[in-house]
C-alpha positions in Angstrom: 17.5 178.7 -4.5 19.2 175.2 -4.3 15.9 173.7 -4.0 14.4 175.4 -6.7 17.4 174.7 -9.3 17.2 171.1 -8.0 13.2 171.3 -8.7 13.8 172.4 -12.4 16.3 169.9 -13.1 14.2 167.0 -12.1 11.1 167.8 -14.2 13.8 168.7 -17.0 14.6 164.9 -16.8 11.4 163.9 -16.5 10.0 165.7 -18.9 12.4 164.3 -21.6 12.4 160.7 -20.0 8.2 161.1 -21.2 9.8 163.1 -24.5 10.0 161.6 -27.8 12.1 158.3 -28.1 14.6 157.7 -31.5 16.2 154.2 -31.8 19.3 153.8 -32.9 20.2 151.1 -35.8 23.1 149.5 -33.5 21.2 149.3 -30.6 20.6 151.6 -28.1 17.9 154.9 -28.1 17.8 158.8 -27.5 15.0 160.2 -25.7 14.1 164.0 -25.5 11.8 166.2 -28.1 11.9 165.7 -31.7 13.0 168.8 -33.4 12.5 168.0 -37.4 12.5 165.8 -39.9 14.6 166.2 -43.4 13.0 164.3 -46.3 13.2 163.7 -49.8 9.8 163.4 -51.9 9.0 163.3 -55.7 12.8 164.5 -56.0 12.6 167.4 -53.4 14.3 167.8 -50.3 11.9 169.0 -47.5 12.4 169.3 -43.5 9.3 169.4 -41.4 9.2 170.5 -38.2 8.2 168.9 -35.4 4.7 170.3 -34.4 3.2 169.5 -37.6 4.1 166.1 -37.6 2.1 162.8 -36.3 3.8 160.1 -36.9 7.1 158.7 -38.1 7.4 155.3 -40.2 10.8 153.9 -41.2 10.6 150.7 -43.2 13.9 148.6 -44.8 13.1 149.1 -48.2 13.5 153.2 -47.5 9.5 153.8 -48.3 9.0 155.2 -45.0 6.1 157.4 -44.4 5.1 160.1 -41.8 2.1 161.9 -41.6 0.9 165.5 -40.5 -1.8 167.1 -38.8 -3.0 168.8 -41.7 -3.8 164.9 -42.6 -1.2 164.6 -45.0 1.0 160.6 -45.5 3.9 161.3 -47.5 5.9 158.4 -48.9 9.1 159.5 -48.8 13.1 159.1 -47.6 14.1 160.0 -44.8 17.0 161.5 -44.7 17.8 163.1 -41.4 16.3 163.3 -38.0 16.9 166.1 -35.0 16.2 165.5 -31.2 17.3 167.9 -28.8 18.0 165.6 -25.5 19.3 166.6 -22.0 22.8 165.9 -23.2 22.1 168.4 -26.6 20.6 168.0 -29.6 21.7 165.2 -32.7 21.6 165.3 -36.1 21.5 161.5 -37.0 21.4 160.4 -40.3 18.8 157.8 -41.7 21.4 154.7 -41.6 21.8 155.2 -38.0 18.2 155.2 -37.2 16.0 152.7 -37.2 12.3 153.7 -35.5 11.2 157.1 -34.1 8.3 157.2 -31.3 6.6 160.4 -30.6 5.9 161.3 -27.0 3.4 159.1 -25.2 2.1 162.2 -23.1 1.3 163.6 -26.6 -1.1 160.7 -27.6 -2.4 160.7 -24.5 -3.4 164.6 -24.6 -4.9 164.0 -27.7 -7.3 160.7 -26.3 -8.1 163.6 -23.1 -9.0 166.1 -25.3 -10.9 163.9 -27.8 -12.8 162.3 -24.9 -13.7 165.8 -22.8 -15.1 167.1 -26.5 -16.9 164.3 -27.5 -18.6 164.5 -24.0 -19.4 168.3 -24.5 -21.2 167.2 -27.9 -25.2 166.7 -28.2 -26.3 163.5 -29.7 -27.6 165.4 -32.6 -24.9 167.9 -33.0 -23.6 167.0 -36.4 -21.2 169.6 -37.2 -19.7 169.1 -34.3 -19.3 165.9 -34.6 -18.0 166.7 -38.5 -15.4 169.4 -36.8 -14.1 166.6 -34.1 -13.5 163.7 -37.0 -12.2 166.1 -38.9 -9.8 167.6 -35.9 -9.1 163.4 -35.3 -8.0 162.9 -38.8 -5.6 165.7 -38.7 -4.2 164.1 -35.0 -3.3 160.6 -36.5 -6.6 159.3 -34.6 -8.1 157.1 -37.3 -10.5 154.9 -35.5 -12.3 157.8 -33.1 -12.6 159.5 -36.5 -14.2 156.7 -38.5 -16.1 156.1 -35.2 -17.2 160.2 -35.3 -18.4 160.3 -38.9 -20.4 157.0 -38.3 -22.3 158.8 -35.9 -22.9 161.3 -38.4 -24.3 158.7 -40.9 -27.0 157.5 -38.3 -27.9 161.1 -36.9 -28.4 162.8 -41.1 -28.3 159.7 -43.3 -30.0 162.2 -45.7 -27.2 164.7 -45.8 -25.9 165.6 -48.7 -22.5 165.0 -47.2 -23.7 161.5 -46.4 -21.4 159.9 -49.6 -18.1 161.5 -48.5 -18.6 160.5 -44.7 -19.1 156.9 -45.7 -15.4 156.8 -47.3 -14.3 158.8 -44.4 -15.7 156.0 -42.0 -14.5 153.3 -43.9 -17.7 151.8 -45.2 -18.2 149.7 -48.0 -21.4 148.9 -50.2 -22.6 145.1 -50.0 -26.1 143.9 -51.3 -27.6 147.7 -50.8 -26.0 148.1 -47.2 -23.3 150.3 -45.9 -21.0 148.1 -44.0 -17.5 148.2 -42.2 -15.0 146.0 -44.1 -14.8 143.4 -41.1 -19.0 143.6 -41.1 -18.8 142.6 -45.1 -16.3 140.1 -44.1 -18.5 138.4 -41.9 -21.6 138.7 -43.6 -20.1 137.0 -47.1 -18.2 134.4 -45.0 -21.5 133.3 -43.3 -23.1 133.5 -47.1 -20.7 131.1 -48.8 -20.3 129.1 -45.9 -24.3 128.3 -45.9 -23.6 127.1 -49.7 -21.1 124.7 -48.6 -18.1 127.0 -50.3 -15.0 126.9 -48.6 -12.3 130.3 -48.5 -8.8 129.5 -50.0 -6.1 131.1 -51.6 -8.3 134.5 -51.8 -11.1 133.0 -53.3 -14.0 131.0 -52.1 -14.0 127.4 -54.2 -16.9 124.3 -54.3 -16.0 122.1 -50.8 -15.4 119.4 -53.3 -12.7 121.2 -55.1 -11.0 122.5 -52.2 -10.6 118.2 -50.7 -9.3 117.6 -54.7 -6.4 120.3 -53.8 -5.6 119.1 -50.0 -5.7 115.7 -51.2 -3.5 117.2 -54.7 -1.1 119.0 -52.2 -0.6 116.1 -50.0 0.5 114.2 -53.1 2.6 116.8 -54.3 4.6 116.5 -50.4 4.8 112.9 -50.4 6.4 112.6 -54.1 8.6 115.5 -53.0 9.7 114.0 -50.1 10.1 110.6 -51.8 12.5 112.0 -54.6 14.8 114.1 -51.5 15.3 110.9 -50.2 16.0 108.8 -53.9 18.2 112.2 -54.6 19.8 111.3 -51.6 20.4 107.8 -52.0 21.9 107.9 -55.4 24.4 110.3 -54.3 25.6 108.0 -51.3 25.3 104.9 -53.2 27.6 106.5 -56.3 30.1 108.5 -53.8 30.3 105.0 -52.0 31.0 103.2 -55.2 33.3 106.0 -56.1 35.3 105.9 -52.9 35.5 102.1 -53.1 37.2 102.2 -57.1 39.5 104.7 -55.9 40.6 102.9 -52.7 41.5 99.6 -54.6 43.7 101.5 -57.2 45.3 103.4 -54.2 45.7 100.1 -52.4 47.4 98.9 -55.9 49.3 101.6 -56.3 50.7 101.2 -52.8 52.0 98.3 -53.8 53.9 98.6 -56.7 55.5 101.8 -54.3 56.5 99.6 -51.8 57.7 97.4 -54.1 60.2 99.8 -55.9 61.1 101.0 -52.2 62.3 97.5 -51.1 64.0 97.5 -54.7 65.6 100.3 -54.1 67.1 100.0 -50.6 68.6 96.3 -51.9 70.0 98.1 -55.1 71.4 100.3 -52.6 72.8 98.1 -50.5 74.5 95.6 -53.2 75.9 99.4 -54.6 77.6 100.0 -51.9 79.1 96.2 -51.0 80.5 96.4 -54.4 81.9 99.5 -53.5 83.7 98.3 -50.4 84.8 95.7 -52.6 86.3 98.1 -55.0 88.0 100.2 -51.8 89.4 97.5 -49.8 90.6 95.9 -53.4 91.9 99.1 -55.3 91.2 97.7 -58.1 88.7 99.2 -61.0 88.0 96.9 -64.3 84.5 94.8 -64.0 84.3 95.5 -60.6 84.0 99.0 -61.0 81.8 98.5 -64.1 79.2 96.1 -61.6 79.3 98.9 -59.4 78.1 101.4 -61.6 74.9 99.2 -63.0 73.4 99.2 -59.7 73.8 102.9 -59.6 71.7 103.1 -62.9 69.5 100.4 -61.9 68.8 102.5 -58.6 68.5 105.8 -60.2 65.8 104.2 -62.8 63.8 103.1 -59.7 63.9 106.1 -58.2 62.7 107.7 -61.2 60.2 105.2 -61.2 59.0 105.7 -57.6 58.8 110.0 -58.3 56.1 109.1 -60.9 54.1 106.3 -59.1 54.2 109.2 -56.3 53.0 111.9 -58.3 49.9 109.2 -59.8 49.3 108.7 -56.3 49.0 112.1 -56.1 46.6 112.4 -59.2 44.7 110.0 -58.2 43.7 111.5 -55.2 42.6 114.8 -57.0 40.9 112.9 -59.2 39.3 111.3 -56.4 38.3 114.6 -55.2 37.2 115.8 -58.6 34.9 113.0 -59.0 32.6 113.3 -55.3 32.9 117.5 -55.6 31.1 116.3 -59.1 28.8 114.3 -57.4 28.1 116.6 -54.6 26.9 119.2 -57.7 24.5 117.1 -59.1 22.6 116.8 -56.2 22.5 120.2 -55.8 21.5 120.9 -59.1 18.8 117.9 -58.5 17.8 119.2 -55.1 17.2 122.9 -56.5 15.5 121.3 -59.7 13.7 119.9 -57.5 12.4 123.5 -55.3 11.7 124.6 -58.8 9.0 122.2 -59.7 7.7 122.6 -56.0 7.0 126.4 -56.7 5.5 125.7 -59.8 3.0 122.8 -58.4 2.5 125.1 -55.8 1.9 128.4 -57.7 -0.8 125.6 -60.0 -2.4 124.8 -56.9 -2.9 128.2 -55.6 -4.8 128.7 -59.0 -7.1 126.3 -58.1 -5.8 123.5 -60.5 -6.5 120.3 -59.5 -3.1 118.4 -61.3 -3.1 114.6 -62.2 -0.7 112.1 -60.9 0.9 111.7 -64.2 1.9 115.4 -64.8 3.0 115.2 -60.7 5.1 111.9 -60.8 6.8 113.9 -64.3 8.0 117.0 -63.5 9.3 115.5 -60.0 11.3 112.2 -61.6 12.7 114.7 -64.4 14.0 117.0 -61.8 15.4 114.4 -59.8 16.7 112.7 -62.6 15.3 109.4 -61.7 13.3 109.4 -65.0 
């Protein structure tokens, strides 16, 4: 009995270990079998269950996608997701999930089955071959059914059907043929490339246009890079100027404090000699007057001193001021300067071959190096 519990148990594990996989937005995933899906289309909350669904998208922007046997995509928002795991099921909210995976084992069933009834299929069996791209399409197997209903357009290229199998197999009409997109993509590229026409930007152009842009674009990079580097230079060369005006009034400045310092400390000195003097003396009169004009001498100094301090305070914000103003307008010159890149560039893309004049222009205005 032991041995049959323990049986059970291991294929329990493995068969959600194989299950279906959801990955969690913080890291981390929960595998086991998907249960349902809670959406929200065209305004209507809808949950679908498991069994009828294919296959899960989840994109950023919150367009996700999933799609259903019955063949349906619907562009929707998902809102919640069920697994049931070996540890029990979770509900987990879209903001916490970031990619479902359907079970491998289930693809793989579907690629066994396809293969064992494609093999069961005569070569000129064409509604079978219509049931089996049909039963593909509704199984999330686009490319065995496109393959399917291609085999139906050479078996009965007469049917009346034929039109509708053609969209089905992806086929597209170039020059009276029914061609596969990468089969027209080949077949024009070799066309234009025998007239000397060259593929850019979505659109082929003359070979001799297409060197007037590369050799446009280059020009375009090299002025660019030139006007970075002119940017760049007038902002050092005016912050060094800068730096250099405000050192030699700070170095002034010092001065003159050190100066009213020294005049202080001797104001303060000859204050209180006189007032020794007056002590040892006992005496007031014009010694005691003396006495108190170096006091208001010193106390005018210091006054003096408080606002050379506080300049050298303003100064030094001003300082400040003056670079963070700097440091703006070659920001402004540098973005200016993007700006007119995306433009030349957007020009170029249109095929616009732009002269020298109009480049060297727009870049020196932007730069302001006009």
């Amino acid at each position: 009995m032991k041995r049959l519990l323990l049986l059970l148990s291991v294929l329990l594990i493995a068969a959600y270990a194989r299950g279906d996989e959801v990955h969690l937005a913080r890291g981390g995933r929960l595998s086991g079998k998907l249960v349902e899906v809670r959406i929200k289309a065209d305004g209507k909350v809808t949950t679908i269950k498991a069994a009828e669904i294919v296959t899960v998208k989840l994109r950023d922007e919150g367009d996700d996608l999933v799609t259903t046997k019955a063949g349906d995509r619907i562009k929707c928002v998902v809102e919640q997701v069920v697994i049931q795991t070996i540890g029990g099921a979770f509900k987990l909210a879209r903001n916490k999930v970031s990619k479902v995976d359907l079970s491998l084992s289930k693809k793989e069933g579907n690629l066994k089955k396809y293969e064992e009834e494609r093999k069961k299929l005569k070569l000129d069996d064409v509604e079978g071959r219509v049931a089996l791209a049909e039963w593909c399409g509704k199984n999330g197997m686009k490319s065995e059914m496109r393959q399917e209903y291609q085999t139906c357009i050479t078996i009965a290229p007469d049917d009346p059907r034929a039109p509708e199998w053609h969209k089905l197999a992806g086929l597209v009409q170039h020059e009276g043929k029914r061609l596969t997109p990468a089969e027209k993509k080949a077949g024009v590229q070799d066309e234009m490339q025998a007239k000397g026409m060259v593929y850019r930007n979505g659109k082929w152009i003359a070979k001799e246009l297409n060197e007037q842009l590369m050799a446009c674009a280059e020009k375009v990079k090299k002025r660019l890079d030139e006007a970075k580097i002119a940017v760049d230079e007038k902002y050092n060369e005016d912050k060094a100027r800068l730096e250099s005006e405000f050192k030699e009034k700070v170095k002034t400045l010092k001065e003159d404090i050190e100066k009213v310092e020294a005049e202080i400390k001797r104001l303060a000195k000859l204050q209180a000699e006189e007032s020794a003097r007056i002590n040892r003396n006992r005496r007031g009169g014009t010694i005691g007057r003396v006495v108190s004009r170096y006091g208001i001498e010193r106390a005018e100094k210091v006054d003096k001193l408080k606002q050379l301090k506080r300049k050298e305070s303003s100064l030094a914000r001003a300082a400040k001021r003056a670079v963070d103003r700097l440091r703006s307008a070659r920001k402004r010159r540098l973005r200016a300067l993007s700006s007119v890149k995306a433009k030349l560039k957007e020009m170029l893309q249109r095929h616009k071959v732009i002269d020298d004049a109009t480049i060297d222009s727009k870049i020196a205005k932007a730069a302001g190096i006009e």
